[in-house]
C-alpha positions as CSV (number, residue, x, y, z in Angstrom):
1,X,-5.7,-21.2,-13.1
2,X,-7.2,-19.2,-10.3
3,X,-6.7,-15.4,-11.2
4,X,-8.4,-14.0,-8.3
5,X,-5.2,-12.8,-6.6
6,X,-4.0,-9.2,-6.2
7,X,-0.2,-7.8,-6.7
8,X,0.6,-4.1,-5.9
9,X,2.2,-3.2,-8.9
10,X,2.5,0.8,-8.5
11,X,3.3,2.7,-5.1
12,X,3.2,6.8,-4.2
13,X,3.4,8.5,-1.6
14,X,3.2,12.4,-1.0
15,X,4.3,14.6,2.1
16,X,3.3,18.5,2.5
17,X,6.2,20.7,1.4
18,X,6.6,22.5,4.8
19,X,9.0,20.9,7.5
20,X,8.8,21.4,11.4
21,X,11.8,20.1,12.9
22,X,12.2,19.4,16.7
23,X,14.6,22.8,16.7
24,X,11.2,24.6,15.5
25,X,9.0,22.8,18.5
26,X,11.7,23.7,21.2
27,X,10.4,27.2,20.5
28,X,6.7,26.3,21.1
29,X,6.3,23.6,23.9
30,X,8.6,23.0,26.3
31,X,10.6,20.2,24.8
32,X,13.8,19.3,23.0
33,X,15.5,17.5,20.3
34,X,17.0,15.4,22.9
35,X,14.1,14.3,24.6
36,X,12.1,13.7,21.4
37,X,14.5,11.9,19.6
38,X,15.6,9.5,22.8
39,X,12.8,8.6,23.3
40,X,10.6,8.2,19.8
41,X,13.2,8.1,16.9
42,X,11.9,11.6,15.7
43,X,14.1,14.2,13.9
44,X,10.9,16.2,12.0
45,X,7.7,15.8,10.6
46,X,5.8,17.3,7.5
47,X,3.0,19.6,8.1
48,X,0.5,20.5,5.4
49,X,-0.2,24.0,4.4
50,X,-3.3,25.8,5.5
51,X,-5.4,25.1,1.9
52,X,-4.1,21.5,2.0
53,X,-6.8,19.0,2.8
54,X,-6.5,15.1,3.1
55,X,-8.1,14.3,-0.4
56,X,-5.2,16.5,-2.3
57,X,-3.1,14.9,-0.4
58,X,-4.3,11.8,-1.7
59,X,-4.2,12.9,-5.0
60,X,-1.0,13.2,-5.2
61,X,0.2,9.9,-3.6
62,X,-2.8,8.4,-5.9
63,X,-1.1,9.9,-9.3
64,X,2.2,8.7,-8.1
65,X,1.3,5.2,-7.7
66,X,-1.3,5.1,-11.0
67,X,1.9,6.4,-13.1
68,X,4.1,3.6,-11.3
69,X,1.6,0.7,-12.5
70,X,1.7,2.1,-15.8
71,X,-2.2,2.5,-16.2
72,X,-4.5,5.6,-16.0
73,X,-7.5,6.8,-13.8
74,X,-10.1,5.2,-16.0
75,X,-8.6,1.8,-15.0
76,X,-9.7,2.1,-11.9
77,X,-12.3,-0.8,-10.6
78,X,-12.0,-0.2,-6.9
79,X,-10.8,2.9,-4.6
80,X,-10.3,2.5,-0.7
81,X,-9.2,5.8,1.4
82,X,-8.1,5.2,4.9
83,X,-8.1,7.9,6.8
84,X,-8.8,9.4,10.5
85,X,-9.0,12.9,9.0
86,X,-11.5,13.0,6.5
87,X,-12.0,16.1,4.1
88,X,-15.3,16.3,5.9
89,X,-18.2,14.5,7.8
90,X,-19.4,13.6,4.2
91,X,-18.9,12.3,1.3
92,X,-16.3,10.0,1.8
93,X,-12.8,11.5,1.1
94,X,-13.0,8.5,-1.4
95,X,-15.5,10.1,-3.3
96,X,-14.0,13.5,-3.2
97,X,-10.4,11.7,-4.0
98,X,-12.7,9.6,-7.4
99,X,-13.8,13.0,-8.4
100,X,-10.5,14.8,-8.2
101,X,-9.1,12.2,-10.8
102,X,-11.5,13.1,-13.0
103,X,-13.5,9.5,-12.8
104,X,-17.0,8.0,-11.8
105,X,-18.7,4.6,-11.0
106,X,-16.6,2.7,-9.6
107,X,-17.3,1.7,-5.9
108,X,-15.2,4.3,-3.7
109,X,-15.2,4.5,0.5
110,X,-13.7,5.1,3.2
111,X,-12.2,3.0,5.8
112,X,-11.4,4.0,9.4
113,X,-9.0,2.2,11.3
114,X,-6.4,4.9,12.4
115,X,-2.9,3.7,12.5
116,X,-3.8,0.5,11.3
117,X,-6.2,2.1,8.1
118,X,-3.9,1.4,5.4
119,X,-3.6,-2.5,6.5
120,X,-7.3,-2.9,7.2
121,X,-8.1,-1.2,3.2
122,X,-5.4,-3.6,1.7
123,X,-7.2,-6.6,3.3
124,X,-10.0,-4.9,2.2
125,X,-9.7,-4.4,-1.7
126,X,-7.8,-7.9,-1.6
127,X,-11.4,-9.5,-0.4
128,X,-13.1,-7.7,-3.4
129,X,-10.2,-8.8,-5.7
130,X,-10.6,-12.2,-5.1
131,X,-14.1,-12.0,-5.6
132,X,-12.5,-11.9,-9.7
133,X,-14.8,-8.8,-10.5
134,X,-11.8,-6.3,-10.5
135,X,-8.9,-5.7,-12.4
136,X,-7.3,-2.7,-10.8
137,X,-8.1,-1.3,-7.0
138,X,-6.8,1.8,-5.7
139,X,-5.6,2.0,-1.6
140,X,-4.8,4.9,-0.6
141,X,-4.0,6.5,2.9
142,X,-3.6,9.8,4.1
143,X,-3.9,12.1,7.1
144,X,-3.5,15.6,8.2
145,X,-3.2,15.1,11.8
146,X,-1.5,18.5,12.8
147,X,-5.1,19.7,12.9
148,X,-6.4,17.4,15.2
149,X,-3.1,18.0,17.9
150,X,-3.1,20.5,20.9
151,X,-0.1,22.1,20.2
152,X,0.7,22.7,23.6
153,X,0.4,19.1,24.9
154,X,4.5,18.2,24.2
155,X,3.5,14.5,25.4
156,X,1.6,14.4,21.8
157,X,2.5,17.1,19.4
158,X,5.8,15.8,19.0
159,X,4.5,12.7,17.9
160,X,2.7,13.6,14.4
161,X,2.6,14.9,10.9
162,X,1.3,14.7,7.6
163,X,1.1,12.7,4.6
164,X,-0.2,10.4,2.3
165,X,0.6,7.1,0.3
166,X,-0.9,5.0,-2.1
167,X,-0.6,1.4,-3.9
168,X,-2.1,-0.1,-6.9
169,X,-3.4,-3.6,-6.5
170,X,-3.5,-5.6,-10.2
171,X,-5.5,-9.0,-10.6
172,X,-3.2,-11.8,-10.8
173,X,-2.4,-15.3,-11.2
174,X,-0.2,-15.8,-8.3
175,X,-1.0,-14.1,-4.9
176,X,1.1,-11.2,-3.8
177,X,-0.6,-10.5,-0.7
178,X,-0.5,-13.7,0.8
179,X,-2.6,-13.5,3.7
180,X,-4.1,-10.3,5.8
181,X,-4.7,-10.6,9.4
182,X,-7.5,-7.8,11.3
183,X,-8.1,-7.4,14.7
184,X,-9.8,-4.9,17.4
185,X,-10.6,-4.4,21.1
186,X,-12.8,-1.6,21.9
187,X,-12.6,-1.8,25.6
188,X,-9.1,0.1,24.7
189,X,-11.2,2.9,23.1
190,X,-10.1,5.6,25.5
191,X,-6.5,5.0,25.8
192,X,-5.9,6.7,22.7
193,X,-8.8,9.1,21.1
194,X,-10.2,12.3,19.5
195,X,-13.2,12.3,22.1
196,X,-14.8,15.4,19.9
197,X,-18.0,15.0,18.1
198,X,-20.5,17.7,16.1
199,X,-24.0,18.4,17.6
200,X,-26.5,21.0,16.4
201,X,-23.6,23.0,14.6
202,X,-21.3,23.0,17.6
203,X,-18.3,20.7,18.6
204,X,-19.2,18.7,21.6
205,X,-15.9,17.9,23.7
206,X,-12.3,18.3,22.6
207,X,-11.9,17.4,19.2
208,X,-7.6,17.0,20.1
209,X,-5.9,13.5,20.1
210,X,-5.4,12.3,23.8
211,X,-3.7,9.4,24.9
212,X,-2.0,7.2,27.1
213,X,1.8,6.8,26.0
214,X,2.5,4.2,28.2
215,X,-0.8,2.0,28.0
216,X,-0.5,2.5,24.7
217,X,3.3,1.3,24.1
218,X,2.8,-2.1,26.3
219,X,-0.3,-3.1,24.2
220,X,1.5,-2.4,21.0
221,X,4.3,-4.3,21.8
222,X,2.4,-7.3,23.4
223,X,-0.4,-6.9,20.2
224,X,2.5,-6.9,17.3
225,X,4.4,-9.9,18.5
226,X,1.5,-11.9,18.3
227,X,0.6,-10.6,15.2
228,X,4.0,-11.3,13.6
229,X,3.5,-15.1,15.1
230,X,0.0,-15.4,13.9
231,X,0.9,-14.3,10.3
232,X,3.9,-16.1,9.9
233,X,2.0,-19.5,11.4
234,X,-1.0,-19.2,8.4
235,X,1.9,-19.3,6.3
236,X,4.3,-21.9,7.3
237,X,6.9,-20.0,7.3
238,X,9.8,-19.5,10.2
239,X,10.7,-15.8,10.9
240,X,13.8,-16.4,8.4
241,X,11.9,-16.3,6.0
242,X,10.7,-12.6,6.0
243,X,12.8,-10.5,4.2
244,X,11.3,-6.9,4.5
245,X,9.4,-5.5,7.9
246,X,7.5,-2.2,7.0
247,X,6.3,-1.5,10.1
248,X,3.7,1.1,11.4
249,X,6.2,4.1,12.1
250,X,4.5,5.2,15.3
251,X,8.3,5.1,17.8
252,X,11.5,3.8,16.8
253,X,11.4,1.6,20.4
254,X,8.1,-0.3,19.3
255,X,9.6,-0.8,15.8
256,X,13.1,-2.1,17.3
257,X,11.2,-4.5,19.6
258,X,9.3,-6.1,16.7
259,X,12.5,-6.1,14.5
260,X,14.0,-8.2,17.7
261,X,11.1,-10.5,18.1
262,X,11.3,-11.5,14.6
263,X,14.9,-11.9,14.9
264,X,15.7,-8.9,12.1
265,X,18.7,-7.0,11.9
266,X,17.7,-3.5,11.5
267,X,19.2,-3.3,8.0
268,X,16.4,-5.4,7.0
269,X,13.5,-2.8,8.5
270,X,12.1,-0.2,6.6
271,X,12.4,3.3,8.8
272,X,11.1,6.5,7.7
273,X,9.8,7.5,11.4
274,X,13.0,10.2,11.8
275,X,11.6,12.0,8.9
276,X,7.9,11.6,9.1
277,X,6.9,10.9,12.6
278,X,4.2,9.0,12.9
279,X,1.4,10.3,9.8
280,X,-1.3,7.5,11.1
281,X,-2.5,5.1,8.4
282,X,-0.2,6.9,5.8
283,X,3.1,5.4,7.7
284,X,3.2,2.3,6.0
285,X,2.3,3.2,2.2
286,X,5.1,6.2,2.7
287,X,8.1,3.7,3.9
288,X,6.5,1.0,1.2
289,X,7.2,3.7,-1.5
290,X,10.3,4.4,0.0
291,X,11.9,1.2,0.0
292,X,10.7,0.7,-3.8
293,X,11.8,3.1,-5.0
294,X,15.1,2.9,-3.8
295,X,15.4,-0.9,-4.8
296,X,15.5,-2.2,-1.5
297,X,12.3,-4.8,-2.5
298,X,12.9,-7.2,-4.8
299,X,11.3,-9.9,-6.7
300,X,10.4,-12.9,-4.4
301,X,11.1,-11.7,-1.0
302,X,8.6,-11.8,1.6
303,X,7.5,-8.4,2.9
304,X,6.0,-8.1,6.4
305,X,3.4,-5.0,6.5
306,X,2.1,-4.5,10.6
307,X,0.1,-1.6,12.7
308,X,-1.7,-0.8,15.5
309,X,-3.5,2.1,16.0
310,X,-6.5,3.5,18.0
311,X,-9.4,1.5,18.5
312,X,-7.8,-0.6,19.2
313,X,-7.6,-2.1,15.9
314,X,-4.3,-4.4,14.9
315,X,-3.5,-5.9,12.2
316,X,-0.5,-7.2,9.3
317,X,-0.3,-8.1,5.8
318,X,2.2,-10.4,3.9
319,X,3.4,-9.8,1.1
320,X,5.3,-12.1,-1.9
321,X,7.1,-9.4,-3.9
C-alpha cells in the first residue's frame, strides 16, 4: 500500500491581541464603516503590536497546530513559511520560526506567493511527502502587513491585517490532499505590488502596497472560476460534491461570486473576512482552523482551499477530510 500521501491532522492559527475596527479608521482616513463594509465584507482587522514580528507570530499558530496533531517539535521532518513579510531579508523566517521551537536539521524555507503562499507551501510539502522521506511537515503562514500599508491611502488600508495559521501534514495511507493546482502571470506584476527594494543601506522606491482594485477584482473573479473548474475536472467530481470552500478572504464580493459559481449556499463557505480582513497567505489557514475547531469539517467531506494573490500567482487545493 502506497503511504506516500499527506493528511493535515493538527491546525492553529494566531491573531495579534490589538483590534482596529472601521469606527477606529473613520478617525484616521477619510472613510466609514459603511463604505468599507458595502463594499469588502470588513467589520475589523487585527494589528500586531510594535515588538511583534512575523516569526512569533508563527510561533504561535505553529504550537497551536503541533499540540492539535498530538506530536512535539522534534517530530518535525519538514517546515514551509509563506509569507510576504519576512522577519528580515535573511534567514528565512523558516529558519528563525525552526529555531524559535527549539529544533535543528530539518529542511526549513520560505515560500513567497502572497495571497496565494499558504496554497502554493501546502502543494509544496505534499510534493516532498510523497517523495515517502517524511513523516511530519510543518505549513505555516503568516503576515504583518499593517507595516507595509500607507495609512493614508483609504483605497488600501482598509483592506488588511495581521495574523498567522498553521497545519500539520502526517504521512498517510490514503491521500487527504487530493490534488494541488499552481499558477502565475507576471505580466500582472504591477497591478498589485510593494515596488520598494533595499540598495546600499537605503530603501529604493516606496516600500507601501499599491494596487489596482478594480484590475485586480475582474482577474480574481475570472482566475478562481477556472480554478474551481480545473480542480474539480482532475478529480471527477461535479461541484456537488464539495462540501467545504475556504476561500482566500481577500472581499466578501469575490468570495460570494465563487460560492455562486460552484453553486454553494453560503452556509457551506467558510468566512472569517469581517473579522480579519484580508491577512494575505494567513487567510486560509485562519478560517481552516476556524471551521475545525468549531466542528464544521468532518470526516469524509471534500474541502475546497483557493487564492489569488499578487504576482499574479493562483492557485487551489482539495482536500478529503
Amino acid at each position: 500500500m502506497n503511504s506516500n500521501y499527506s493528511r493535515i491532522v493538527g491546525t492553529g492559527s494566531y491573531l495579534p491581541a490589538k483590534v482596529l475596527t472601521n469606527h477606529d479608521l473613520e478617525r484616521m482616513v477619510n472613510t466609514s464603516d459603511e463604505w468599507i463594509y458595502s463594499r469588502t465584507g470588513i467589520r475589523q482587522r487585527h494589528i500586531a503590536a510594535d515588538g511583534e514580528s512575523t516569526s512569533d507570530l508563527a510561533l504561535h499558530a505553529s504550537r497551536n497546530a503541533i499540540a492539535a496533531a498530538g506530536i512535539t517539535p522534534r517530530d518535525l521532518d519538514l517546515i514551509v513559511v509563506a509569507t510576504t513579510t519576512p522577519d528580515m531579508v535573511f534567514p528565512s523566517t523558516a529558519c528563525i520560526l525552526q529555531s524559535k521551537l527549539g529544533i535543528r536539521n530539518c529542511p526549513a524555507f520560505d515560500v513567497q506567493a502572497v495571497c496565494s503562499g499558504f496554497i502554493y507551501g501546502l502543494a509544496t510539502a505534499d510534493q516532498f511527502m510523497r517523495s515517502g522521506r517524511y513523516r511530519h511537515a510543518l505549513v505555516v503562514a503568516a503576515e504583518i502587513y499593517s507595516r507595509i500599508l500607507d495609512w493614508t491611502d483609504r483605497s488600501t488600508c482598509v483592506l488588511f491585517g495581521d495574523g498567522a495559521g498553521a497545519v500539520v501534514l502526517r504521512r498517510s495511507d490514503a491521500p487527504g490532499i487530493l490534488s494541488s493546482h499552481l499558477h502565475a502571470d507576471g505580466s500582472y506584476a504591477r497591478m498589485l505590488s510593494v515596488p520598494g527594494t533595499v540598495c546600499g543601506g537605503k530603501v529604493s522606491g516606496r516600500p507601501l502596497l499599491q494596487m489596482d482594485g478594480g484590475g485586480v477584482f475582474r482577474f480574481a473573479v475570472r482566475v478562481l472560476d477556472e480554478i474551481v473548474e480545473e480542480t474539480l475536472a482532475a478529480n471527477q467530481l461535479r461541484k456537488t460534491d464539495i462540501n467545504w470552500l475556504i476561500p482566500h478572504q481577500a472581499n466578501i464580493r469575490i468570495i460570494h461570486a465563487t460560492a455562486k459559481k460552484l453553486g454553494l449556499s453560503m452556509e457551506k463557505v467558510v468566512v472569517t473576512v469581517d473579522r480579519h480582513a484580508n491577512t494575505s497567505a494567513a487567510s486560509i489557514p485562519l478560517a481552516l482552523d476556524e471551521a475545525v475547531r468549531d466542528g464544521r469539517l468532518r470526516s469524509g467531506q471534500h474541502v475546497l482551499m483557493e487564492a489569488v494573490g499578487g504576482g499574479f500567482t493562483w492557485g487551489a487545493v482539495l482536500v478529503k477530510w
